[in-house]
Backbone bond lengths (Angstrom), bond angles and torsions (degrees), N, CA, C in turn:
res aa  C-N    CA-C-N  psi(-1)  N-CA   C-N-CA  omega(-1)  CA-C   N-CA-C  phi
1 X - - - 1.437 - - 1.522 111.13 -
2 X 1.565 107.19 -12.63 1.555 84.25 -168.06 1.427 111.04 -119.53
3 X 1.629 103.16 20.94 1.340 126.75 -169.59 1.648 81.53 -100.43
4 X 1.203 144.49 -52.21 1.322 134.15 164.31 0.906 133.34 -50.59
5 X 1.379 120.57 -53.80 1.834 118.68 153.38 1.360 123.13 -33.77
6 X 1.323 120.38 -60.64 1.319 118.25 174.23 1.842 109.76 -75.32
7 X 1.413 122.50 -22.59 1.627 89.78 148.78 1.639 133.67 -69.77
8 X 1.536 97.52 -28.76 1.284 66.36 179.05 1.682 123.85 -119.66
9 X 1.536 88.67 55.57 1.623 108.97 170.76 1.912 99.27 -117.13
10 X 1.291 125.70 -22.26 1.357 117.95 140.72 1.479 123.98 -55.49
11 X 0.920 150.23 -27.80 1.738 165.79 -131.93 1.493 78.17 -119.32
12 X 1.196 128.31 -75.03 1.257 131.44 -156.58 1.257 115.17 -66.26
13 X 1.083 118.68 -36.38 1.675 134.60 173.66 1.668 104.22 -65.19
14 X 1.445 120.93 -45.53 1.234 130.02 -169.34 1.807 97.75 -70.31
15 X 1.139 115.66 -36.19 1.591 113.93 -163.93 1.584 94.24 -70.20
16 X 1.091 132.98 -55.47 1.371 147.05 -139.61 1.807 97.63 -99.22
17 X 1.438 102.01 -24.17 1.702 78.85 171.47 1.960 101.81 -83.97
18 X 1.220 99.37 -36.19 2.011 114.80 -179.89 2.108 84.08 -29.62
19 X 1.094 102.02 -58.46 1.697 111.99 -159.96 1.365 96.82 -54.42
20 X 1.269 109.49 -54.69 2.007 113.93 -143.32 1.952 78.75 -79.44
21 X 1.051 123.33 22.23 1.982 102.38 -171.93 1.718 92.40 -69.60
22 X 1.601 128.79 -16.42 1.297 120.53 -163.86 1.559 101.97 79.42
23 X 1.774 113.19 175.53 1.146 142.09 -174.16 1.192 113.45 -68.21
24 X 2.066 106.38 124.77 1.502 101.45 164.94 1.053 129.38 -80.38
25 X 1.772 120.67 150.01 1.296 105.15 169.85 1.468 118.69 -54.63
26 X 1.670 106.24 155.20 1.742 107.27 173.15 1.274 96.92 -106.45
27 X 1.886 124.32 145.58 1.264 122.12 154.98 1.133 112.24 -45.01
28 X 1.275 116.46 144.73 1.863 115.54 159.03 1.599 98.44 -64.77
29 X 1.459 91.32 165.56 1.600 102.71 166.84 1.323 116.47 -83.75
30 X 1.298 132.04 159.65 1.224 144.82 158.21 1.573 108.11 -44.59
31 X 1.363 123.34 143.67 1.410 115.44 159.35 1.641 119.18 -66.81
32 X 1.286 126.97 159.20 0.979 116.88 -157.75 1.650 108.98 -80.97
33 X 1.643 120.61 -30.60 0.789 120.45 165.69 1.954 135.39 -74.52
34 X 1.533 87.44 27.50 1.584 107.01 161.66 1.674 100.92 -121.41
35 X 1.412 102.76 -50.80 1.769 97.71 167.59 1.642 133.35 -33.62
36 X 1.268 96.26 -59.39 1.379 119.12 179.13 1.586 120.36 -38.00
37 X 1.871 110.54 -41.02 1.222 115.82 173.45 1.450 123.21 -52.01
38 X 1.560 126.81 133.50 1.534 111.30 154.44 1.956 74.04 122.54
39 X 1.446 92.45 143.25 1.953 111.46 -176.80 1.150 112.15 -86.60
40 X 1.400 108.11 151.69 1.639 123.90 -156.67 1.576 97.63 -137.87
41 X 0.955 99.51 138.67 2.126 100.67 169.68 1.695 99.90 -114.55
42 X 1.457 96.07 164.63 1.612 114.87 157.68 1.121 110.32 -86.71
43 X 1.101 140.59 162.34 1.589 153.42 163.26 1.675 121.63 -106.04
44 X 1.070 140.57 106.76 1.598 129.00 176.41 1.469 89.25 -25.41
45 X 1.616 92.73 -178.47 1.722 116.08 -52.61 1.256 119.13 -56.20
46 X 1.182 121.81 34.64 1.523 111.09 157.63 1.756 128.54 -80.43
47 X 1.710 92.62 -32.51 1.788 119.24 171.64 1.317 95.64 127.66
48 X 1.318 93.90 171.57 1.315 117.83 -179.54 1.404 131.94 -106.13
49 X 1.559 128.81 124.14 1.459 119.23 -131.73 1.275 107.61 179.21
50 X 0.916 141.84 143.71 1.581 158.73 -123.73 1.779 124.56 -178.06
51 X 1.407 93.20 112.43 1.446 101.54 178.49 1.457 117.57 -116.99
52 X 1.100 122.07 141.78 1.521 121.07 160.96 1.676 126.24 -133.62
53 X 1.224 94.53 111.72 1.649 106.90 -171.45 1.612 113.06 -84.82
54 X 1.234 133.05 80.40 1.276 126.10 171.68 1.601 124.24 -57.50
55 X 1.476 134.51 168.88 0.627 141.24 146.19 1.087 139.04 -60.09
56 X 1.076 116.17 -14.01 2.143 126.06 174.36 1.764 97.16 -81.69
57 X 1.400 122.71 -8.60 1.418 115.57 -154.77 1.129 109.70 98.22
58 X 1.284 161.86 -97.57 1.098 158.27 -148.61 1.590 120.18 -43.80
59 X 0.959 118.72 154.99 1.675 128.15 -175.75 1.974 108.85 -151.51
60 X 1.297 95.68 165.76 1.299 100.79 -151.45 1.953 87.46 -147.91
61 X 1.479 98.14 141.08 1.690 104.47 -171.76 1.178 87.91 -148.43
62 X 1.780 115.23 132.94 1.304 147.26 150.82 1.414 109.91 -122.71
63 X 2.261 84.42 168.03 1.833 92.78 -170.62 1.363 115.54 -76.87
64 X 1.337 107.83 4.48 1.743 123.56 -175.05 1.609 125.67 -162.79
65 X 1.179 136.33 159.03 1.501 134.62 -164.65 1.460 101.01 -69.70
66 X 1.628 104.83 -35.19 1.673 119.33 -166.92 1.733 106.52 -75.12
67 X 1.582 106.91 -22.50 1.242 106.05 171.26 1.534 138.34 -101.88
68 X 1.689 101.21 17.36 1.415 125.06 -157.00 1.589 98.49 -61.75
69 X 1.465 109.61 -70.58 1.048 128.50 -177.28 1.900 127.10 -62.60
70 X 1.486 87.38 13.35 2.047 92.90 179.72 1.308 96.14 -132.60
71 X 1.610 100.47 158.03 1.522 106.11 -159.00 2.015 79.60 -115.75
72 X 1.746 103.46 165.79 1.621 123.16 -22.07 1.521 130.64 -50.09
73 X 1.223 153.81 129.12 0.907 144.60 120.16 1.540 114.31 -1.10
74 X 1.970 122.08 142.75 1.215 114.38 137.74 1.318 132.18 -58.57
75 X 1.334 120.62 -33.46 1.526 134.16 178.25 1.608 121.19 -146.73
76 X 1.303 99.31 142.39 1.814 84.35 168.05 1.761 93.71 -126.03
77 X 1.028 119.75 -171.20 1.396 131.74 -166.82 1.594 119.81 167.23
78 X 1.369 89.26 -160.08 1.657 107.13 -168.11 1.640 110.48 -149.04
79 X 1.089 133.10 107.72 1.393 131.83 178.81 1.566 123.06 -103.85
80 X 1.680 95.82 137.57 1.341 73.83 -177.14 1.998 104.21 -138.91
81 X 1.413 125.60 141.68 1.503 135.85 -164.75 1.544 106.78 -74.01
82 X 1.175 141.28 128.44 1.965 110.78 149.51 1.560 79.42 -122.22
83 X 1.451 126.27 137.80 1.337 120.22 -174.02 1.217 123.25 26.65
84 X 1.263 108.22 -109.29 1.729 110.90 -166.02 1.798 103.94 -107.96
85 X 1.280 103.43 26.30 1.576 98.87 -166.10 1.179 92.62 -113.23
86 X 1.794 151.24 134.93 1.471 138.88 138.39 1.251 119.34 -120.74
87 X 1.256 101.70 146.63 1.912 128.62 -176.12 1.306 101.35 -87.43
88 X 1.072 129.98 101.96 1.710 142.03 127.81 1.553 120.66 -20.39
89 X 1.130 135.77 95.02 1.284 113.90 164.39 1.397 123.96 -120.35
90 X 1.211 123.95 139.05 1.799 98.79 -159.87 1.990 86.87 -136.49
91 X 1.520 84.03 126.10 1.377 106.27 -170.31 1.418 123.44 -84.91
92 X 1.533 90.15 -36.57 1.827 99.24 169.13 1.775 110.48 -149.96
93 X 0.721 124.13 179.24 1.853 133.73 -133.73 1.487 116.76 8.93
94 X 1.143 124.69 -116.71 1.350 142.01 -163.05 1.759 103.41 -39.73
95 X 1.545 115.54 97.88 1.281 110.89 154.37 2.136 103.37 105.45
96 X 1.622 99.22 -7.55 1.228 107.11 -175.99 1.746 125.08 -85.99
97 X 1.403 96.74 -10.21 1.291 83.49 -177.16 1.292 132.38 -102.86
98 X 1.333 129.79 14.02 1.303 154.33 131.68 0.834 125.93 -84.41
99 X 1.986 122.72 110.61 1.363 126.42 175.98 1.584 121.01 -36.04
100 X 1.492 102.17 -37.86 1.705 100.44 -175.33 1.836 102.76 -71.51
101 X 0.672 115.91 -24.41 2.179 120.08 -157.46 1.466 80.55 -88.18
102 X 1.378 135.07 -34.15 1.544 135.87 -149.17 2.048 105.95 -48.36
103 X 1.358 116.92 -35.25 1.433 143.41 -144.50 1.389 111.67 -110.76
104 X 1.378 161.51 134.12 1.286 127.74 111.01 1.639 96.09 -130.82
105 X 1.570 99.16 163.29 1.445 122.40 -168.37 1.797 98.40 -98.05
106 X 1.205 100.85 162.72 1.999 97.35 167.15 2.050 78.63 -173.34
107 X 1.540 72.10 169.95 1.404 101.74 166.86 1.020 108.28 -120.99
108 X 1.323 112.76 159.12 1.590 127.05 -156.44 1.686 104.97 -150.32
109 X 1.283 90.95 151.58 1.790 112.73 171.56 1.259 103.46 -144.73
110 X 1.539 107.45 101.83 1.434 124.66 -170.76 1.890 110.63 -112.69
111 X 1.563 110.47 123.23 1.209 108.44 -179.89 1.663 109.52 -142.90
112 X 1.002 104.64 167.02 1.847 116.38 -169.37 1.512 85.80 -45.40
113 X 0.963 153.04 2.20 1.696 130.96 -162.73 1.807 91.47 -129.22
114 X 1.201 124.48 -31.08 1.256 107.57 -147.20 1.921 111.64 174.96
115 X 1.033 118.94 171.10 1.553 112.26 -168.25 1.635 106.58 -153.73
116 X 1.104 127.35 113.85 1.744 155.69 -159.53 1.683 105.53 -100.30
117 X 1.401 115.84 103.32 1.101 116.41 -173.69 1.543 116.88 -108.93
118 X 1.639 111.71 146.26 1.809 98.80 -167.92 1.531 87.00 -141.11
119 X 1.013 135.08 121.46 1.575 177.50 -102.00 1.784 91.75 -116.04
120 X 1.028 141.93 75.95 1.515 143.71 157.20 1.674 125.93 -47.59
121 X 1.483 91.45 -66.84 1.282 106.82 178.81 1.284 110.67 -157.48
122 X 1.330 158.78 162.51 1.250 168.27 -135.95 1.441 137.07 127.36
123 X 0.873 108.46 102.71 1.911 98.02 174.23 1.391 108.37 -104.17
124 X 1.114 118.65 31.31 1.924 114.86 174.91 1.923 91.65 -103.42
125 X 0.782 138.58 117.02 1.574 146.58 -167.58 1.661 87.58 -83.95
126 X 1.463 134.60 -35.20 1.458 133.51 -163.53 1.353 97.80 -85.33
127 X 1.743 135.28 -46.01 1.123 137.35 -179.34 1.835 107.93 -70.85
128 X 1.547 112.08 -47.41 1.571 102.99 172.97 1.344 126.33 -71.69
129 X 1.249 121.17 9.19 1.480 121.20 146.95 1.093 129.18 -30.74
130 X 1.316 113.66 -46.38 1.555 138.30 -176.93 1.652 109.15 -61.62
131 X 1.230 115.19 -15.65 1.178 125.39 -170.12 2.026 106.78 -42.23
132 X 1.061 138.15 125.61 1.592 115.10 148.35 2.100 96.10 84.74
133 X 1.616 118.77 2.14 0.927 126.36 173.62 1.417 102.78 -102.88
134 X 1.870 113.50 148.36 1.172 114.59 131.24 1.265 116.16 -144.46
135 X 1.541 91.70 172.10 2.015 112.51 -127.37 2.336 84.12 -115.47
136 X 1.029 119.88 129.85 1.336 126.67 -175.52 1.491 106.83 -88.81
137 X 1.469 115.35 125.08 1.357 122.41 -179.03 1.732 98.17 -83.13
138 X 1.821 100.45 133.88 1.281 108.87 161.48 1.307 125.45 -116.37
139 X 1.794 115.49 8.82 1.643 117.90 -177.85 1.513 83.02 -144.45
């Protein structure tokens, strides 16, 4: 009996120091403009929709994930991060053919899962859709 007691007054000692070790470090996060890379869809009912943020800058938007990679494209462009702020620019289809529609700004909360968009400035009504959406990364 007292070979059990004293196990399991070791056991108990062992749990409670495991506890007292204090706080782990957390990785920092990635900056966002390493986050940001890699394609994201919308999900109904918001629609269905497709982004791809490269690393050279440029990005690429279809009406679907399955249609990312076939041309035409809805949009092609150029993106660009300053912290939590990004510029939209869409060079050809969707939103390109008016210098003013060419642009819009948002803020963003971008994480390994997914990216939260909030409406800055825009006059493309098809691109500020996105407003108050976020779009789920699948690459």
């Amino acid at each position: 009996m007292k070979r059990l007691s004293l196990s399991a007054r070791l056991g108990a000692l062992a749990v409670v120091a495991a506890c007292a070790s204090g706080p782990h470090a957390v990785p920092p996060k990635a900056p966002n403009n390493e986050l940001i890379l890699g394609a994201y869809e919308r999900h109904p009912p918001d629609g269905e929709t497709a982004i791809r943020f490269r690393a050279d800058g440029s990005l690429r938007v279809a009406k679907s994930r399955g249609l990312l990679d076939t041309d035409p494209p809805l949009a092609t462009g150029t993106w660009r991060l300053d912290g939590g702020k990004l510029t939209l620019t869409y060079d050809a289809g969707l939103c390109a053919d008016q210098p003013a529609t060419k642009t819009g700004v948002y803020t963003i909360v971008v994480s390994r899962i997914g990216v939260h968009f909030t409406k800055v400035e825009d006059s493309c009504q098809r691109r500020a859709a996105i407003d108050g959406q976020t779009w789920w990364r699948y690459q």
